[in-house]
C-alpha positions in Angstrom: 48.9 -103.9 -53.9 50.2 -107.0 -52.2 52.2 -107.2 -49.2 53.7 -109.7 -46.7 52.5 -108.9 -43.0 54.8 -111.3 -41.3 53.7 -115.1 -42.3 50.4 -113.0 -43.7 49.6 -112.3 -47.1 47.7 -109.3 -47.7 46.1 -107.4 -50.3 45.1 -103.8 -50.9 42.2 -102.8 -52.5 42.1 -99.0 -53.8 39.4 -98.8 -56.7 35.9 -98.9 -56.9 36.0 -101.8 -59.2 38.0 -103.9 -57.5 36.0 -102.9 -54.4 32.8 -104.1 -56.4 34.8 -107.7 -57.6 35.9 -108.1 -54.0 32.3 -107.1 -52.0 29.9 -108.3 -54.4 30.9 -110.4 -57.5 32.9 -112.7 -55.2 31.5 -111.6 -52.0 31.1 -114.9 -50.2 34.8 -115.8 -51.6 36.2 -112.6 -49.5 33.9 -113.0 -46.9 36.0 -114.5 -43.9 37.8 -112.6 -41.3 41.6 -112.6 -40.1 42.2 -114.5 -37.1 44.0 -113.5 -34.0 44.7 -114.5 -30.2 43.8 -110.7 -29.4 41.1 -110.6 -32.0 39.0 -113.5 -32.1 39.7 -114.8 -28.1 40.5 -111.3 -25.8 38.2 -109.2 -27.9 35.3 -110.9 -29.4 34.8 -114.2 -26.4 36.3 -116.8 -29.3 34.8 -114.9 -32.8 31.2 -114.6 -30.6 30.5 -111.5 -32.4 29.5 -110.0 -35.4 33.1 -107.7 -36.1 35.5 -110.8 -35.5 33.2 -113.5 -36.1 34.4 -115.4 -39.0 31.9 -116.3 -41.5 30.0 -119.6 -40.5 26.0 -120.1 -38.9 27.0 -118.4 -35.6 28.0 -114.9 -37.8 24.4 -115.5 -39.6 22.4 -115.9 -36.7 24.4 -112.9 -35.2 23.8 -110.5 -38.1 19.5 -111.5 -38.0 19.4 -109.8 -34.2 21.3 -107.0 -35.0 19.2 -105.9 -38.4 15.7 -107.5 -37.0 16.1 -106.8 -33.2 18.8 -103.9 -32.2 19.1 -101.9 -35.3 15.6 -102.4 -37.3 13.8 -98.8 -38.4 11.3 -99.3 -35.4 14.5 -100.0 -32.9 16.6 -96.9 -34.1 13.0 -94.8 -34.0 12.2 -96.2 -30.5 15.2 -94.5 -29.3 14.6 -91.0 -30.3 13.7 -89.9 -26.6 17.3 -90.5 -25.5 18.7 -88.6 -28.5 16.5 -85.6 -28.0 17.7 -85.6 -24.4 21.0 -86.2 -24.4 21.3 -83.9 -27.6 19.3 -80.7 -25.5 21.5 -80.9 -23.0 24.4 -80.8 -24.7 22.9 -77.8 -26.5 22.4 -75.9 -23.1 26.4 -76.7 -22.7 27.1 -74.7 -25.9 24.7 -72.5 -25.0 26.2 -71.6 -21.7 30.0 -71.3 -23.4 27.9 -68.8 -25.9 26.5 -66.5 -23.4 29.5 -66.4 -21.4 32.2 -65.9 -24.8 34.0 -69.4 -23.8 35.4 -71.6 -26.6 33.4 -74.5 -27.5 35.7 -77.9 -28.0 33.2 -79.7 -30.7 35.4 -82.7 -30.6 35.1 -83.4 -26.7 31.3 -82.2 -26.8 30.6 -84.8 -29.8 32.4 -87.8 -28.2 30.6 -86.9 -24.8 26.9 -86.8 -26.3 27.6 -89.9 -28.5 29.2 -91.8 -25.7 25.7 -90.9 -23.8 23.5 -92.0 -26.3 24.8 -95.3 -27.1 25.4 -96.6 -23.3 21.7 -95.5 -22.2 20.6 -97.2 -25.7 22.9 -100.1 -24.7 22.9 -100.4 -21.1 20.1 -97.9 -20.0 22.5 -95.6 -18.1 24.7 -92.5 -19.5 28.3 -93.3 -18.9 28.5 -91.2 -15.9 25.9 -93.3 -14.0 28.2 -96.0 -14.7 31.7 -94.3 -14.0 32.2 -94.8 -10.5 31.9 -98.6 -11.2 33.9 -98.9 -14.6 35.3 -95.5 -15.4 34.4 -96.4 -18.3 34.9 -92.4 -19.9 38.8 -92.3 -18.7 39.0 -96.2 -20.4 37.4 -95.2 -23.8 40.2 -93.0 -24.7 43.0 -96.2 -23.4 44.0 -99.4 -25.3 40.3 -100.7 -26.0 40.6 -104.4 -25.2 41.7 -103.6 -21.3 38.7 -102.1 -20.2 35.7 -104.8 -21.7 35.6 -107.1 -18.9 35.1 -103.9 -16.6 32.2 -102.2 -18.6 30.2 -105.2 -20.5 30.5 -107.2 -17.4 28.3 -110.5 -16.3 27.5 -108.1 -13.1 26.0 -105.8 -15.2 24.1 -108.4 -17.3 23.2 -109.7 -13.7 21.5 -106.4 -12.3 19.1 -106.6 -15.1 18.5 -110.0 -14.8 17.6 -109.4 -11.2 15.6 -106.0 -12.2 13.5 -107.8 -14.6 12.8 -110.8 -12.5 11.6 -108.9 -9.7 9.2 -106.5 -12.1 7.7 -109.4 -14.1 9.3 -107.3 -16.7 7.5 -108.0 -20.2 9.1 -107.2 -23.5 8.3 -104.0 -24.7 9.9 -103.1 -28.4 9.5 -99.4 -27.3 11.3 -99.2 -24.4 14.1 -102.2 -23.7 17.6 -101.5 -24.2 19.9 -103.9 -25.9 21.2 -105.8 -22.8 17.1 -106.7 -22.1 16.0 -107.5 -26.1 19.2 -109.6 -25.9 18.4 -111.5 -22.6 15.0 -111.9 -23.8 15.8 -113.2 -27.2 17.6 -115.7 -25.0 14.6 -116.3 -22.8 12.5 -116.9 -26.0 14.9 -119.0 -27.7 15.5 -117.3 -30.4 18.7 -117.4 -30.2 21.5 -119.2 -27.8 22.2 -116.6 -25.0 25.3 -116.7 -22.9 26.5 -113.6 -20.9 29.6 -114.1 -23.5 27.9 -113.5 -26.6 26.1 -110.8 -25.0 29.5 -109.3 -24.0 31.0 -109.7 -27.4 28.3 -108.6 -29.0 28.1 -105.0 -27.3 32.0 -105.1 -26.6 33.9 -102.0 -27.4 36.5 -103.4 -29.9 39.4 -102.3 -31.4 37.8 -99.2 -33.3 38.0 -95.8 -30.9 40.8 -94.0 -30.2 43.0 -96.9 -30.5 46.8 -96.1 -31.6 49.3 -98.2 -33.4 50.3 -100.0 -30.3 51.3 -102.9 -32.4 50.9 -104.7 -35.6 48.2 -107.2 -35.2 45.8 -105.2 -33.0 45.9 -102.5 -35.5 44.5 -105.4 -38.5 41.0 -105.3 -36.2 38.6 -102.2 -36.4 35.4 -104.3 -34.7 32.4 -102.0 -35.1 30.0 -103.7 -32.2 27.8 -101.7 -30.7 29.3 -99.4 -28.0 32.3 -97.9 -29.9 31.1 -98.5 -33.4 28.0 -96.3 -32.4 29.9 -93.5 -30.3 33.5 -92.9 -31.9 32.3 -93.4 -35.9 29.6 -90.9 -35.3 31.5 -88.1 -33.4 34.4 -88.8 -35.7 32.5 -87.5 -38.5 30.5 -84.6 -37.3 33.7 -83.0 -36.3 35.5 -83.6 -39.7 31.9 -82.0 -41.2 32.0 -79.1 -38.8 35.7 -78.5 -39.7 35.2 -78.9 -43.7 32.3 -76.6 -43.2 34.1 -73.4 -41.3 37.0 -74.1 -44.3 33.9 -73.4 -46.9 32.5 -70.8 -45.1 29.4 -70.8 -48.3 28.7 -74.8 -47.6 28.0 -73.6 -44.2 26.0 -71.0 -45.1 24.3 -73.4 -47.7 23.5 -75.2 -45.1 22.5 -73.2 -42.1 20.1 -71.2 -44.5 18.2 -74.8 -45.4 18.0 -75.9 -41.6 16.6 -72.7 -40.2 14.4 -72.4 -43.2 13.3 -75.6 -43.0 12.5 -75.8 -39.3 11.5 -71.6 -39.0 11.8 -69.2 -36.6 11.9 -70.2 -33.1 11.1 -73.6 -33.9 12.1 -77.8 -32.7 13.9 -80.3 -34.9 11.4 -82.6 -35.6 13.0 -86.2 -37.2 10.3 -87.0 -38.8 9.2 -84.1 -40.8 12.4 -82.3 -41.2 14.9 -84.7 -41.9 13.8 -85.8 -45.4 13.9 -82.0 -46.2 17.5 -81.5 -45.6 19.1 -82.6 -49.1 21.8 -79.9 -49.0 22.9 -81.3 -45.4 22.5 -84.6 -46.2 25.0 -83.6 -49.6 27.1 -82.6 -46.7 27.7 -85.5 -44.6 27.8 -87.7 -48.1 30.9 -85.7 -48.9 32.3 -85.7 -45.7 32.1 -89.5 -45.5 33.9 -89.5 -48.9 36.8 -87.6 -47.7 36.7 -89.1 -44.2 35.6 -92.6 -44.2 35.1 -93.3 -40.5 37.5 -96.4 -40.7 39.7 -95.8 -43.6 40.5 -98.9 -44.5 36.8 -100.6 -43.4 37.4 -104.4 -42.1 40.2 -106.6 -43.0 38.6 -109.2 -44.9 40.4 -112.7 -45.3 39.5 -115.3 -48.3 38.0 -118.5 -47.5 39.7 -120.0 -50.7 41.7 -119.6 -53.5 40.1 -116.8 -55.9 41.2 -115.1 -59.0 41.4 -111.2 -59.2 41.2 -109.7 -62.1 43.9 -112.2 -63.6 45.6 -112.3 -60.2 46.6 -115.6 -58.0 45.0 -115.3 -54.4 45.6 -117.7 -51.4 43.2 -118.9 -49.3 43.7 -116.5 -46.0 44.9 -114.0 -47.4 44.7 -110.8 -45.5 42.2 -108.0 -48.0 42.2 -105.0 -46.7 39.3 -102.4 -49.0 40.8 -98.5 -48.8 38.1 -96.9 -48.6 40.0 -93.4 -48.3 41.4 -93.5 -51.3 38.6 -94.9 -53.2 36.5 -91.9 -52.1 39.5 -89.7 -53.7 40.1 -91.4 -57.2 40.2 -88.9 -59.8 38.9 -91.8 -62.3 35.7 -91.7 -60.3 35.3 -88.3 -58.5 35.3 -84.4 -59.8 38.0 -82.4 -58.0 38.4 -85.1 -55.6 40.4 -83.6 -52.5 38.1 -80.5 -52.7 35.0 -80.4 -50.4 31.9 -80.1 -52.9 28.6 -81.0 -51.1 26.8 -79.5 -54.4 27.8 -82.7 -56.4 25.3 -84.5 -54.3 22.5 -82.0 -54.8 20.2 -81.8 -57.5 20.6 -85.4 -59.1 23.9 -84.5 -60.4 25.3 -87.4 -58.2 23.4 -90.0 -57.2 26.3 -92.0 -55.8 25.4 -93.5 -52.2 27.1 -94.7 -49.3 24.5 -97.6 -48.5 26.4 -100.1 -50.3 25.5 -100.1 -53.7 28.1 -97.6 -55.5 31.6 -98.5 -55.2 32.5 -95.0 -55.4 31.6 -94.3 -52.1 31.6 -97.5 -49.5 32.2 -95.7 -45.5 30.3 -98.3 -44.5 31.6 -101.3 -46.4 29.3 -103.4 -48.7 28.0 -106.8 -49.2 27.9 -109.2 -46.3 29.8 -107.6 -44.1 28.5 -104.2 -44.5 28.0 -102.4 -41.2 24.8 -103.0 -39.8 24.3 -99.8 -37.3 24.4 -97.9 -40.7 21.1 -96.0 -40.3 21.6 -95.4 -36.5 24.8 -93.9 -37.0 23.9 -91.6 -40.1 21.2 -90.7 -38.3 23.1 -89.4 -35.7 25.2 -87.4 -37.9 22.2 -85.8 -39.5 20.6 -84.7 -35.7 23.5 -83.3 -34.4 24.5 -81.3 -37.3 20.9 -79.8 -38.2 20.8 -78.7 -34.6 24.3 -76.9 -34.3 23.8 -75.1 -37.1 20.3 -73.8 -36.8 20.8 -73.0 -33.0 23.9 -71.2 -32.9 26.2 -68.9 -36.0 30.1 -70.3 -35.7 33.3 -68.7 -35.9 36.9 -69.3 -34.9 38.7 -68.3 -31.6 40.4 -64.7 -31.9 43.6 -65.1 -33.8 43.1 -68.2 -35.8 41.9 -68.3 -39.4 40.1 -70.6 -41.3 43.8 -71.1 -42.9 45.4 -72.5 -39.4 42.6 -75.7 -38.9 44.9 -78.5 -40.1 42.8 -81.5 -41.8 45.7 -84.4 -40.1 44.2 -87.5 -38.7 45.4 -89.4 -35.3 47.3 -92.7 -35.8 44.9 -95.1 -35.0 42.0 -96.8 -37.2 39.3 -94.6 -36.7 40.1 -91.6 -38.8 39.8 -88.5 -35.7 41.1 -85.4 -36.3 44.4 -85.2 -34.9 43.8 -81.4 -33.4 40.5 -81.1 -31.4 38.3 -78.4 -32.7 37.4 -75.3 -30.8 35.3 -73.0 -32.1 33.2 -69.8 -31.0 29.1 -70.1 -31.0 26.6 -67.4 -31.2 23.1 -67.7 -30.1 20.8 -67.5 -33.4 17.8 -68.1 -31.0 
């Protein structure tokens, strides 16, 4: 589909094969991205990121720390401690509402332990330990380029300068969060450190919670590390939760593996039970095919003139990938608008979402595919294995499985427009 956004020249992409000519075969053609005054100088410190960067050395040299340094297997595993706590307590929350016969809201619990997680990953402090300084939780849900210079600021880049001056701090892979590999990358030379690309680089773009407010911030979805690792991830264990009280059996599919898997008055243990959950894993493949976190991924721009499929394109022109509706192409899926985790299970699907198969491409593909991919799957998979081995689910008196309502919020990461509340009962 083509379109005129302005002076812009844009192009929709809504098949898988299109998807594959675009993010593969000429991948380094489609590579570029859109320019903007809000995109590449408010938001991203002039294109210093990795979302808005357009592609050139700087982009490359900013993609090698994010996949060697912040979100390498070892990184994501070092951070395990901080999941398990942030993830227990809020598991005492729904615990509490349980025992006491209060309605749980999954959507505000979701963003809230999410939210945690990536600022004590990212900064070393949860959000609150940072609110009386930034109010960072109020800002998240506002117009996401007003409140960057407040959270990522040089005075917090400067208090752990100072902290690790004064402790001799070595480097320890274990334990740093991103703010100290980052300044010490810089210390080492690896790379060319400013508090600017250190603040573009952890900015909270243009993804969360962001509405329409006009047409060229809505063409930027920057998935850096504080709101591409908090609203993406809550996002889609709420639309799983909600697909998964609508299909009462995938939900009893899935409890029944979890609690089997883990037993009787056991621990979720990341290492040993993870791999065993293919049934839930089938469920968060499916729910990333009906609910791609960002719809319509990245815009992408060309960096010359190409050839599609017998079609003339100009250099910059706008290419926008939906990845909604490729997820729900009847020329590639089964029953596409129905929610069917069992065509992921036992080899009868062996479609991905790690950037390979067109079909399915949440996460993008190619170049530019998103590199907090593993951190924020795995995520998905901890929260969801432990609400549904710890507590039985049901809806608030007087509403059916019939009344949740499956519409999304204008805005470019795809939340459910309606919070979800739900009842919990203690299995343990």
């Amino acid at each position: 589909m083509s379109l005129r956004f302005g002076f812009n020249s844009v192009v929709v992409i809504s098949s898988a094969s299109l998807a594959k000519e675009v993010m593969k075969t000429q991948d380094l053609s489609f590579c570029d991205r859109p320019s903007s005054v809000i995109g590449q100088q408010k938001l991203s410190y002039g294109g210093l990121d990795i979302a808005f960067s357009p592609y050139n050395e700087h982009w490359r040299e900013m993609r090698k720390i994010f996949v060697l340094h912040l979100f390498s297997p070892k990184r994501v595993q070092s951070f395990r401690r901080i999941r398990e706590d942030e993830i227990s307590s809020m598991l005492k929350t729904i615990r509490d509402s349980a025992l006491s016969n209060d309605v749980v809201n999954l959507s505000e619990l979701m963003k809230n332990v999410t939210n945690n997680v990536t600022m004590r990953v990212s900064f070393g402090d949860r959000y609150q330990d940072l609110c009386e300084k930034t109010k960072v939780y109020q800002l998240l849900d506002e117009l996401q380029p007003h409140f960057v210079n407040l959270l990522v600021s040089d005075q917090l880049i400067d208090e752990h300068l100072m902290i690790n001056n004064q402790k001799h701090k070595a480097y320890h892979e274990d334990e740093d969060n991103f703010i100290d590999v980052l300044l010490q990358l810089g210390k080492d030379k690896v790379f060319s450190c400013t508090h600017d690309h250190i603040k573009a680089m952890l900015m909270p773009s243009a993804l969360a919670g962001l509405t329409f407010h006009s047409l060229t911030v809505s063409m930027f979805d920057g998935k850096n590390v504080l709101v591409g690792g908090t609203d993406t991830s809550a996002a889609s264990v709420v639309w799983a939760m909600a697909s998964m009280v609508k299909n009462p059996e995938a939900m009893k599919k899935a409890q029944e593996e979890v609690r089997n898997v883990i037993g009787k008055n056991g621990k979720l243990d990341e290492d040993d039970h993870l791999p065993k959950l293919t049934y839930l894993k089938a469920v968060i493949k499916e729910t990333l095919r009906l609910y791609p976190p960002a719809p319509l991924l990245m815009p992408r721009e060309t960096r010359k003139d190409v050839v599609l499929q017998g079609y003339n394109i100009k250099q910059k022109t706008f290419v926008y990938v939906n990845a909604w509706a490729i997820g729900r192409d009847p020329k590639s899926w089964d029953n596409p608008e129905e929610f069917l985790p069992e065509r992921f299970v036992d080899g009868s699907c062996d479609i991905d979402f790690k950037g390979n198969d067109f079909e399915l491409i949440p996460f993008g593909s190619g170049r530019r595919i998103c590199p907090g991919m593993s951190a924020g799957v795995l995520m998905m998979e901890v929260l969801l294995a432990n609400l549904l081995y710890l507590f039985d689910w049901g809806l608030p008196n007087g509403v059916t499985k019939e009344d949740i309502d499956f519409d999304a919020k204008p805005g470019i990461t795809m939340h459910k427009r309606n919070e979800l509340c739900m009842l919990a009962h203690v299995n343990i």
